[in-house]
C-alpha positions as a printed Julia matrix, in Angstrom:
226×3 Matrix{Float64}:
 112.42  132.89  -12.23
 115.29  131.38  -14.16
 117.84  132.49  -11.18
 115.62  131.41   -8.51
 115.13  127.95  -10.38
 119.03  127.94  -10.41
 119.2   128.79   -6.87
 117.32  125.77   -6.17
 119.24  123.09   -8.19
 122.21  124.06   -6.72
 121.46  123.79   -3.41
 121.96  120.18   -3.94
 125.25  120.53   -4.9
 126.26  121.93   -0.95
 127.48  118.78    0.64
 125.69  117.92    4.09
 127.88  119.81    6.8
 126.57  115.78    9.04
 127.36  112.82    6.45
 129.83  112.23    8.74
 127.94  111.64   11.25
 125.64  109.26    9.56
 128.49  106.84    9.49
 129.07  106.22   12.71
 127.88  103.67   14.52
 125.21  103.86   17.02
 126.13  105.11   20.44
 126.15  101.53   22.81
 123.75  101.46   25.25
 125.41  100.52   28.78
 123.17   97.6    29.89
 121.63   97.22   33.37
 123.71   95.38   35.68
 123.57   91.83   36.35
 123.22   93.22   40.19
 121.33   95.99   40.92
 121.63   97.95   44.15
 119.74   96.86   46.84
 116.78   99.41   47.87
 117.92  101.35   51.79
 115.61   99.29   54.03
 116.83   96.51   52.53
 120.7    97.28   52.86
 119.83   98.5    56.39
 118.57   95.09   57.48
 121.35   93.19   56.01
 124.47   95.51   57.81
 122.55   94.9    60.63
 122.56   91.36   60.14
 126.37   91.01   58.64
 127.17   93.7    61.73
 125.25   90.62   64.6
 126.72   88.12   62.86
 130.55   89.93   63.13
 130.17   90.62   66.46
 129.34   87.05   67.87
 131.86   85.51   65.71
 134.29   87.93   67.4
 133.15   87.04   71.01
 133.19   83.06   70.15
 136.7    83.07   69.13
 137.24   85.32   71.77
 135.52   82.54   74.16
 137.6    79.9    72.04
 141.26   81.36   72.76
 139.94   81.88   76.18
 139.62   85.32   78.21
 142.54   86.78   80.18
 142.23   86.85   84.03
 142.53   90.74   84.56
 139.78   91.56   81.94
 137.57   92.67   84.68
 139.84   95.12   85.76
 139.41   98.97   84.91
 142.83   99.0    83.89
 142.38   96.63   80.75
 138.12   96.69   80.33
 138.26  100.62   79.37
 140.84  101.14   76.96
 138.79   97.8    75.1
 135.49   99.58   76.32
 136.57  102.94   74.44
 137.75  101.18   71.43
 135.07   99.12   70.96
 132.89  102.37   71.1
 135.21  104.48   68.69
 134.84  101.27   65.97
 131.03  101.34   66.35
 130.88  105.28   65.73
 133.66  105.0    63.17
 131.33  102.52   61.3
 127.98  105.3    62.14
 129.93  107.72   60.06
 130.77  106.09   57.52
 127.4   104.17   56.39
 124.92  106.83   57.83
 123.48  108.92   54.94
 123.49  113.05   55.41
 120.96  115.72   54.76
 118.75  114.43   51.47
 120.42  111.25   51.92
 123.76  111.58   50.8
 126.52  109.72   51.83
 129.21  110.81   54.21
 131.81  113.19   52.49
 134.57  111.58   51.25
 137.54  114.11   53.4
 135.4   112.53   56.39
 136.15  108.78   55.05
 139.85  109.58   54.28
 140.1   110.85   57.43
 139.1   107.95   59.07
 141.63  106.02   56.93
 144.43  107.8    58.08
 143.15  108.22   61.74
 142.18  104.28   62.96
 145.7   103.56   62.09
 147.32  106.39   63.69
 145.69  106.61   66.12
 145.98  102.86   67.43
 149.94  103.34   67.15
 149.72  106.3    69.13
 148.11  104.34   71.61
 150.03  101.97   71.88
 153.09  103.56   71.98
 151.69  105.74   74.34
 150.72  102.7    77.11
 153.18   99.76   75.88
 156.44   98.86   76.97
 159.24   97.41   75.27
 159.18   93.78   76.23
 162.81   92.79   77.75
 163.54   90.05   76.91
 161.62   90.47   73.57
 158.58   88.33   73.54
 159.49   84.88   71.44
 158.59   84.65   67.43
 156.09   81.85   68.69
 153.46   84.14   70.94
 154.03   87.11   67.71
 152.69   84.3    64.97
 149.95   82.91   67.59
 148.67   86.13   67.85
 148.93   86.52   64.12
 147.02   83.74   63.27
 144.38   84.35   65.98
 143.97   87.45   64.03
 143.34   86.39   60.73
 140.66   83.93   62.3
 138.83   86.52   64.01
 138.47   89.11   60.73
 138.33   86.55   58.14
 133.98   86.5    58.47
 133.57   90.27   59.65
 135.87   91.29   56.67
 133.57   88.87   54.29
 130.43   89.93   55.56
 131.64   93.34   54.9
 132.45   92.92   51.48
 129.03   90.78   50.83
 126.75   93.02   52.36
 128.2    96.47   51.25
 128.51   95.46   47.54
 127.18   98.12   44.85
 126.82  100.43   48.13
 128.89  103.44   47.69
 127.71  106.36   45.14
 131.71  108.1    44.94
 135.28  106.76   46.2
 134.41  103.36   46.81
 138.04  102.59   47.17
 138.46  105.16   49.99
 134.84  104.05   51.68
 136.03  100.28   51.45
 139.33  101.2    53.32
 137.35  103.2    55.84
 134.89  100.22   56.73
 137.61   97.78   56.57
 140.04   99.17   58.43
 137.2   100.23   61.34
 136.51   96.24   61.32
 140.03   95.89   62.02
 139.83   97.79   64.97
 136.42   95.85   66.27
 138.95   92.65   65.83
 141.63   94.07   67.58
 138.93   94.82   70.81
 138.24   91.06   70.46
 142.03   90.39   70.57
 142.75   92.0    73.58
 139.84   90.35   75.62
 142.47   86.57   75.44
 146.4    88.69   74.59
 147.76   89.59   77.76
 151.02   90.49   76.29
 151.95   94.24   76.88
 154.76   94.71   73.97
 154.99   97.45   72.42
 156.25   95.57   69.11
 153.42   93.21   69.62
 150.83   95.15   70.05
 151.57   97.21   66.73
 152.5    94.19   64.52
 150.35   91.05   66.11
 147.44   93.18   66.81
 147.74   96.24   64.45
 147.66   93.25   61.82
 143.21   93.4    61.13
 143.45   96.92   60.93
 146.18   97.44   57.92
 145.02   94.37   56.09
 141.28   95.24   56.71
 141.62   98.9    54.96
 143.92   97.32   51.86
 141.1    94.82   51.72
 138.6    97.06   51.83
 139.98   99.5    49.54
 140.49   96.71   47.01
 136.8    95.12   47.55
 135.4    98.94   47.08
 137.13   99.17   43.75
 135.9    95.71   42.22
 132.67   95.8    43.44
 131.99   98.91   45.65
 130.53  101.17   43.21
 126.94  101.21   42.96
């Protein structure tokens, strides 16, 4: 009894294997955010708003600079028609949920960041010209700045509406979306620039789409992640 009773008392002589453990602080609890996603419907209903609203501020800057004369002819309406079509799919792709509602897989979003860009300067190299003479600074900056009007609201709406959106890569979803925006502002460019210029095209025009996936990219970063 005397060795059992022994036994005992010195059991609280072991030191605790967790004291340490004890002393640390408690774990911080990460708080709910000051934003919380926006349910599906929801989201749905405001793309399709933010995706109205883009579109008609396209065509009424696009009715602003004025429309070119040959628009109407196959020749010019087609390769705009086609665009116009490949944005719009582009942006299907890239917002439309899979199977059990996942969103699209992120090799399909990176390659639509490499292939709006690439693809654009393959077009145009493959149907423009080298002006000669080159075309003056002057019609290059017009264009420019027509540009920048015509994606400043689709590329905000974009960003509003698609905050807290994207579940992985929201950089490389953000330059998806942006830079398929781009391309929807270069259709409405080419409905009033008639210049065919190969330098042009790629630089004045080619402008929404580079700026609209380094915006996006940066805008999925910040405040992409839902």
């Amino acid at each position: 009894m005397s060795n059992e009773r022994d036994l005992l008392s010195g059991l609280k002589d072991i030191p605790d294997p967790a004291a340490h453990l004890a002393a640390r602080p408690p774990p911080v609890v990460a708080e709910a955010p000051a934003e919380p996603s926006l349910t599906r419907p929801t989201r749905e209903r405001r793309s399709w708003s933010a995706l109205l609203a883009g579109l008609g501020w396209i065509l009424i800057v696009s009715w602003w600079e004025g429309f070119r004369d040959d628009l109407p002819s196959l020749r010019v309406a087609v390769p705009l028609a086609v665009t116009a079509v490949l944005s719009g799919l582009g942006l299907l792709l890239a917002l439309s949920p899979r199977a059990r509602g996942l969103p699209a897989g992120v090799r399909a979003i990176q390659t639509l960041v490499v292939a709006v860009p690439a693809g654009f300067l393959a077009a145009a190299v493959a149907t423009s010209p080298v002006a000669d003479p080159p075309v003056p600074l002057d019609q290059h900056l017009r264009c420019v700045a027509s540009a920048v009007g015509t994606a400043v609201l689709p590329f905000a709406l974009a960003a509003l509406v698609l905050r807290r959106s994207f579940l992985s890569a929201p950089a490389w979803r953000g330059a998806a979306i942006g830079a398929l925006c781009g391309l929807g502002v270069v259709v409405g460019i080419g409905t009033h620039c008639d210049i065919d210029d190969l330098l042009h095209i790629a630089f004045a025009h080619g402008l929404p789409i580079a700026s609209g996936a380094l915006l996006g990219a940066a805008a999925g970063s910040l405040r992409g992640r839902a």
